[in-house]
C-alpha positions as CSV (number, residue, x, y, z in Angstrom):
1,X,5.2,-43.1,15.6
2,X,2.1,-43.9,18.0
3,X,-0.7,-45.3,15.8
4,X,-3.0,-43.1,18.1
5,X,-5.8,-41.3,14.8
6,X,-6.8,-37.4,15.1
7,X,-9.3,-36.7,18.3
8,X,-12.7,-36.6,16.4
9,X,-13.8,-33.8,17.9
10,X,-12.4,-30.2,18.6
11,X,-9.0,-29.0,16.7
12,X,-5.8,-31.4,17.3
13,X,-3.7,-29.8,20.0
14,X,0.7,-29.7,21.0
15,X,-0.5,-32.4,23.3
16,X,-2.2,-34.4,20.5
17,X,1.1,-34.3,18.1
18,X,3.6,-35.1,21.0
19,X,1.2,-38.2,21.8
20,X,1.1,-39.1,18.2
21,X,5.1,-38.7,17.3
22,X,5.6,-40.3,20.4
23,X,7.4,-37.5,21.8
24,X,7.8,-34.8,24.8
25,X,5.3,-32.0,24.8
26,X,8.9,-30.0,25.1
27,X,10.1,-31.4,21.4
28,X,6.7,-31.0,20.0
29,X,6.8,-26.8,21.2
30,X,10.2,-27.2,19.6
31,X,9.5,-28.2,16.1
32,X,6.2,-26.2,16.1
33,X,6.6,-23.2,17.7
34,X,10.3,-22.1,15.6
35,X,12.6,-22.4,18.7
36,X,16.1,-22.1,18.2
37,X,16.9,-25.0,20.2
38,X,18.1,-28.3,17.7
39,X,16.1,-31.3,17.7
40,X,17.4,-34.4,15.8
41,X,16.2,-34.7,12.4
42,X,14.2,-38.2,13.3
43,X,12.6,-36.5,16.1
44,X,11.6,-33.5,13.9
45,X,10.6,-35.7,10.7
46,X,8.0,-37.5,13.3
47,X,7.0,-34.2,14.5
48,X,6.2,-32.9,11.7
49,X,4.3,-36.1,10.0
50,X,2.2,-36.1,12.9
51,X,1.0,-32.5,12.8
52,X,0.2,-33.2,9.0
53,X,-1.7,-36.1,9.9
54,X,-3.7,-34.4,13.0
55,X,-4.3,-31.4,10.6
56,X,-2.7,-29.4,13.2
57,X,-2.2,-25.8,13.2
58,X,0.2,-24.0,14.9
59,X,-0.4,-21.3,17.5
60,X,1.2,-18.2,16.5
61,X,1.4,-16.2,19.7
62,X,3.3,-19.5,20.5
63,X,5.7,-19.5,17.7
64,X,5.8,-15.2,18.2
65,X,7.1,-15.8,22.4
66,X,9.8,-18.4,21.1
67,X,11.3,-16.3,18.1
68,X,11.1,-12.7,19.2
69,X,8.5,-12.4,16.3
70,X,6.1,-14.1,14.6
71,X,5.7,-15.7,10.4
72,X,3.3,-12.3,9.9
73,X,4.1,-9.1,8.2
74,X,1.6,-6.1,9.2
75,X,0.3,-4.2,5.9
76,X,-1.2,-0.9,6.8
77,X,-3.1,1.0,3.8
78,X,-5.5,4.0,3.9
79,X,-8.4,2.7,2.0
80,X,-8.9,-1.3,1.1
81,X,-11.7,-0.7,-1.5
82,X,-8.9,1.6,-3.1
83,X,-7.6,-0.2,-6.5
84,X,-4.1,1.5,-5.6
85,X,-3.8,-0.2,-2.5
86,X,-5.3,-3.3,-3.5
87,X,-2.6,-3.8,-5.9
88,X,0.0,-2.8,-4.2
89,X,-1.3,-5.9,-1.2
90,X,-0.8,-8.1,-4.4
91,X,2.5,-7.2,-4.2
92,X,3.1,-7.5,-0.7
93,X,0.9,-11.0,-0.3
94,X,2.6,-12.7,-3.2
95,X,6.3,-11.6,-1.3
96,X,4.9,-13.4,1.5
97,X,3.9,-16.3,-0.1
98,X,7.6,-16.7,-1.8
99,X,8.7,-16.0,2.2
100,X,6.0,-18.3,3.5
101,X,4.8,-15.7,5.6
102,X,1.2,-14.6,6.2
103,X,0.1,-10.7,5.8
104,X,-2.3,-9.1,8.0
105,X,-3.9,-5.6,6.7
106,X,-5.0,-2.6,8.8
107,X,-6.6,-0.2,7.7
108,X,-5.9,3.3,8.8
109,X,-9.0,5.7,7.0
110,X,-6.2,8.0,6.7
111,X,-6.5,8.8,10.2
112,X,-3.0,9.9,11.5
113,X,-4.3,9.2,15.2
114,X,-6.0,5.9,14.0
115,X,-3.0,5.2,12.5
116,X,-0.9,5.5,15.9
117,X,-3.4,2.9,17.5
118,X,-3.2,0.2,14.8
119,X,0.9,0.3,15.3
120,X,0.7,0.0,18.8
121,X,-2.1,-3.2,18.6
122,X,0.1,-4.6,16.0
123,X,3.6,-4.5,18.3
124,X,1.5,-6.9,20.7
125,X,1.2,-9.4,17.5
126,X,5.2,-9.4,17.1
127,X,4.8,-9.3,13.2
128,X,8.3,-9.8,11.5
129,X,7.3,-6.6,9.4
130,X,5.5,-3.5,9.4
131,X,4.5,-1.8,6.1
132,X,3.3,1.3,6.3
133,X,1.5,2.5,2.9
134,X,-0.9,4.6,3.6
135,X,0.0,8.3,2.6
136,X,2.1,10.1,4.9
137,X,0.8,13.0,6.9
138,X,2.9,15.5,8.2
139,X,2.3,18.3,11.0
140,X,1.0,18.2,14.6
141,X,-2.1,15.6,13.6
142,X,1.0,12.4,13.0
143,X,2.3,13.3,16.4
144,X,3.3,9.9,18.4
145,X,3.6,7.7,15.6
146,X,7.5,7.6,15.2
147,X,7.5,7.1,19.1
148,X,5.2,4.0,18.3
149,X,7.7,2.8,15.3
150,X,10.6,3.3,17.1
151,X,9.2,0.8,19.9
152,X,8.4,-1.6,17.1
153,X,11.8,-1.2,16.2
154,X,13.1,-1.9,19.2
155,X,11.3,-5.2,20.1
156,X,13.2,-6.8,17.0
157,X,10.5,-5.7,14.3
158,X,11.2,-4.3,10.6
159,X,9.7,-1.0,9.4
160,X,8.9,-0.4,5.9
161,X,7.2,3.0,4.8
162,X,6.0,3.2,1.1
163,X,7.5,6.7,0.5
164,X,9.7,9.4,2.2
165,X,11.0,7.6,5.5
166,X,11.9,8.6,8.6
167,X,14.1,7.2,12.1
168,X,15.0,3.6,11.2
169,X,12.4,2.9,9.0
170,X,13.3,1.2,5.2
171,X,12.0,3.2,2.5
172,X,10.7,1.8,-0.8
173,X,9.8,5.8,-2.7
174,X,7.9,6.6,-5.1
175,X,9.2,9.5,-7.4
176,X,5.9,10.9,-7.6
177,X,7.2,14.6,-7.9
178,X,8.6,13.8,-10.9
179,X,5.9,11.4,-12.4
180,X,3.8,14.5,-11.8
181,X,6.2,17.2,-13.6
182,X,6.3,14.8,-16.7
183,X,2.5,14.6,-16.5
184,X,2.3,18.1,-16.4
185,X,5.2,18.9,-19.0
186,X,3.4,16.5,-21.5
187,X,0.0,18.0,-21.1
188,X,1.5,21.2,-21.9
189,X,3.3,20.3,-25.5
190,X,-0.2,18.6,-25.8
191,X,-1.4,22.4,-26.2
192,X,-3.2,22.6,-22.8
193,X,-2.7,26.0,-20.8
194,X,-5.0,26.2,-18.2
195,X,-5.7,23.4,-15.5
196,X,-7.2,23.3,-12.3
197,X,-5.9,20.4,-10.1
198,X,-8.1,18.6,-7.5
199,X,-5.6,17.1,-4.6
200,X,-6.0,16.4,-0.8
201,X,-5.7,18.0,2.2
202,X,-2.2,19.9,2.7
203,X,0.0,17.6,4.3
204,X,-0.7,14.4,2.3
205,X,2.7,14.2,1.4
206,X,1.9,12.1,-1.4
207,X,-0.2,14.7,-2.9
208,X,1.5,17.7,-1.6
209,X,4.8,15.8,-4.1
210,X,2.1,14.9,-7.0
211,X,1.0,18.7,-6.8
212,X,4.0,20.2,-6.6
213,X,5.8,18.3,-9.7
214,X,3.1,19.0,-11.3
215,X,2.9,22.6,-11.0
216,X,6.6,23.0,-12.2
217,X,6.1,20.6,-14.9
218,X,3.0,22.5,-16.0
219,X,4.0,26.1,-15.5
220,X,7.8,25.0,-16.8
221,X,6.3,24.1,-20.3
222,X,3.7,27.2,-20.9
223,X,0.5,26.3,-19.0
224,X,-1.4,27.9,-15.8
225,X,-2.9,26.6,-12.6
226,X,-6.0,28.2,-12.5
227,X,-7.1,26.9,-9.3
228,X,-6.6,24.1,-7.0
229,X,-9.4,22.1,-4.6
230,X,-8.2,20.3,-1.6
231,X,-10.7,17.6,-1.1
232,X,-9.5,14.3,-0.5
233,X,-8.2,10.9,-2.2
234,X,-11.5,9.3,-3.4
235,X,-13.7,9.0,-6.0
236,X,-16.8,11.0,-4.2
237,X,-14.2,13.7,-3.4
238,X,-13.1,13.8,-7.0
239,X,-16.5,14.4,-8.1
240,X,-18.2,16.6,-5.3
241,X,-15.2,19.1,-6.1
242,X,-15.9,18.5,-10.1
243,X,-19.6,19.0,-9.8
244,X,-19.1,22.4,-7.8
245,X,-16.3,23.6,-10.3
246,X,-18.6,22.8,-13.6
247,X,-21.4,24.9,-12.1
248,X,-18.8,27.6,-13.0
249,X,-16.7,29.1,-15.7
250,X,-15.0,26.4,-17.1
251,X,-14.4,27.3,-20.4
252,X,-13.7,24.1,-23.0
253,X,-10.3,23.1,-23.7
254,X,-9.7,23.5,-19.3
255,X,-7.8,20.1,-18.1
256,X,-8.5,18.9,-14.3
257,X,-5.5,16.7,-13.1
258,X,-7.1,14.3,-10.0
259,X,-4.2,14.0,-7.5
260,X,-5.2,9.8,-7.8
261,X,-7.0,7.7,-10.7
262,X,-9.5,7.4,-8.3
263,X,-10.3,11.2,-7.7
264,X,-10.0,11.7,-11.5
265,X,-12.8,9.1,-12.4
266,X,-14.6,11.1,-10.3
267,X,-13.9,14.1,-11.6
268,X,-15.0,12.4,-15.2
269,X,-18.4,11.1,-14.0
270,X,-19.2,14.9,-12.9
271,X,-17.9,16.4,-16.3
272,X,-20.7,13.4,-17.6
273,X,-23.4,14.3,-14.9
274,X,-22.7,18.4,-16.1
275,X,-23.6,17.8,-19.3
276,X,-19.9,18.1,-20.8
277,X,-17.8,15.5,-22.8
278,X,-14.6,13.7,-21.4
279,X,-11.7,14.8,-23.3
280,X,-13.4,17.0,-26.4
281,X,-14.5,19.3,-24.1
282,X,-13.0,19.0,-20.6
283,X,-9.6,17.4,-20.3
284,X,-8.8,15.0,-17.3
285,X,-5.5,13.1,-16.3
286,X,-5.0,11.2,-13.0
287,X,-2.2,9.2,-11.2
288,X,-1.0,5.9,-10.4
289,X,-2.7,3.7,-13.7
290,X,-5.0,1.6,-12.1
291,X,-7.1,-1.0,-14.1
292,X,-10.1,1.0,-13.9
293,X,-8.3,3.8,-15.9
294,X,-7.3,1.7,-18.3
295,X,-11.1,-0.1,-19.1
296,X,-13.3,3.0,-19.0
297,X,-14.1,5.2,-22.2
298,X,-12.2,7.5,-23.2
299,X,-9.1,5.7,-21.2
300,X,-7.5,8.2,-18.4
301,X,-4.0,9.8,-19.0
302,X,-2.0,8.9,-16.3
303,X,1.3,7.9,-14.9
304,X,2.0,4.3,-14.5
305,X,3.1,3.2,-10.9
306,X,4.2,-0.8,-11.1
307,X,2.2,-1.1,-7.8
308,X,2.5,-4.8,-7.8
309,X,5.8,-4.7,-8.0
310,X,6.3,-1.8,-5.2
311,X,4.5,-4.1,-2.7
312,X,6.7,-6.9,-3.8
313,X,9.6,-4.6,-2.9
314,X,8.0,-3.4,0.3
315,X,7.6,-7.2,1.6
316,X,11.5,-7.9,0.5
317,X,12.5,-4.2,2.8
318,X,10.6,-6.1,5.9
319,X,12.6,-9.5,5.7
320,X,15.8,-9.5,3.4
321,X,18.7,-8.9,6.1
322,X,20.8,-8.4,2.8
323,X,18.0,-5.2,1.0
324,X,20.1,-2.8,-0.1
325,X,18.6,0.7,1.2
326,X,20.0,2.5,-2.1
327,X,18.1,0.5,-4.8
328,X,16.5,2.7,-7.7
329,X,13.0,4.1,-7.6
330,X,10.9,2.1,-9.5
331,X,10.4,3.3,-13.1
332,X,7.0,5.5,-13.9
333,X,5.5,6.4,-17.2
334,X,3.7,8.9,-18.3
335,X,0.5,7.2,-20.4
336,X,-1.4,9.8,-22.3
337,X,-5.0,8.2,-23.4
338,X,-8.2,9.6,-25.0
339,X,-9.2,12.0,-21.8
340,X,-6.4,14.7,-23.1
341,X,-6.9,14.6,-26.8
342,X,-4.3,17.0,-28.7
343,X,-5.4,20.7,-28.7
């Protein structure tokens, strides 16, 4: 190897590792940039050394044009400062890091046209993987996005939706009709009989399921759904639509399922802000069992989602050739805390 040091100033280049290996700007791209073409181990050990010792780092859009695809895997979520989805890109980032891949996040706002936009930017990237976990929404406002997947698809790239899929997409589900139905069938031995559900807009299929299974669940045992508020999946949502119900008749012993832990500590600050008492008075129970749930007084009954784990599983369903498409859901649990005290 060339005893030629780093450049002092600017970031090493291809042409600065060839020099330094002692090698062809043509074996360097090689080595660096994940062609297919073999290069004699001495050749790629001296490579390699010399891009260690140059600190060099290599150009992606390089490496994407000789593979097909590039070492990234495209995360898309609704709502970052979301505890559901930040878990669940613990999940996917540690996958990575066992791959040694890198994640890039989008984020969609829950914006079906948004959503359509970000998937066609990202094709230009050739990520490896696409993960799509931000809910699904069905009906004329998701229009274009399979066209957008399936050309993703096409181009040699993996799609991965967290829920129901669709076309050649992997799916990694979530039973979250029946999580809901055992939520709701539990609340009902628990003596509660009336309960007013706060979810988001129809169409969210994610809460559309979650609302449904808990309806049967509910009504199945012995209780009523009184009402239900389409509002949205956050915590302001949870509250505005809790605030407006409390200046109501909402007699003591009613329970308010939030279709997310995030819209049912919401939906807890407002029974709070009205004047009422978490649990004694009004009953609350969310979805998903987030940390915050767990921490805050009385703790929120819930039902658990491993969400690390189902990002871990998404990142596998973008890069295992061998991911077997009929694995089992992931196990939930129904966690019953101090927000839904026995009646």
């Amino acid at each position: 190897m060339s005893d030629i040091t780093a450049p002092t100033r600017g970031a090493a280049t291809l042409h600065d590792v060839a020099r330094v290996a002692g090698v062809s700007l043509a074996t360097a791209s090689r080595v660096l940039n994940g062609s297919t073409r073999k290069v004699a181990e001495s050749y790629r050990e001296r490579v390699e050394a010399a891009a260690e010792q140059l600190g060099y780092s290599a150009n992606l859009s390089a490496q994407a044009t000789a593979r097909g695809t590039s070492a990234i895997v495209a995360l898309l979520v609704a709502d970052i400062a979301d505890p559901y989805f930040g878990q669940l890109a613990s999940g996917v980032a540690r996958g990575a890091d066992e791959a040694g891949l890198v994640v890039t996040i989008a984020i969609t706002e829950r914006d079906p046209q948004r959503e359509v936009k970000l998937v066609r930017a990202l094709r230009g990237q050739r990520p490896r993987g696409l993960i799509l976990a931000a809910s699904r929404v069905e009906g004329p406002d998701a229009v274009g996005l399979q066209g957008e997947l399936d050309a993703f698809s096409n181009m040699g790239g993996r799609v991965v939706v967290v829920g129901p899929g669709g076309g050649a997409a992997r799916s990694v589900a979530v039973d979250n009709h029946g999580g809901a139905a055992a939520l709701g069938a539990a609340l009902a031995r628990l003596g509660y009989r009336d309960a007013i559900v706060v979810a988001a807009a129809e169409g969210i299929r994610t809460s559309d399921d979650r609302l449904a299974g808990f309806s049967e669940g509910f009504t199945a045992a012995g209780g009523a759904i009184r009402e239900v508020r389409r509002v949205g999946f956050t915590r302001d949502a949870g509250y505005e639509a809790a605030a407006d119900l409390l200046t109501g008749d909402v007699e003591a012993g009613t329970l308010i399922f939030g279709i997310s832990d995030v819209v049912a500590i919401g939906i807890m600050s407002a029974v709070r802000d009205a004047g009422r008492q978490v649990g004694a008075d009004i009953a609350v129970a969310g979805f998903d069992d987030i940390a915050t749930g767990r921490d805050i007084r009385p703790g929120l009954t819930t039902v658990r989602v491993p969400l690390e784990d189902l990002g871990h599983r998404a990142l596998r369903a973008a890069t295992d050739p061998e991911w077997e498409a009929d694995e089992p859901q992931l196990p939930l649990e129904v966690i019953v805390r101090g927000s839904t005290p026995k009646r």
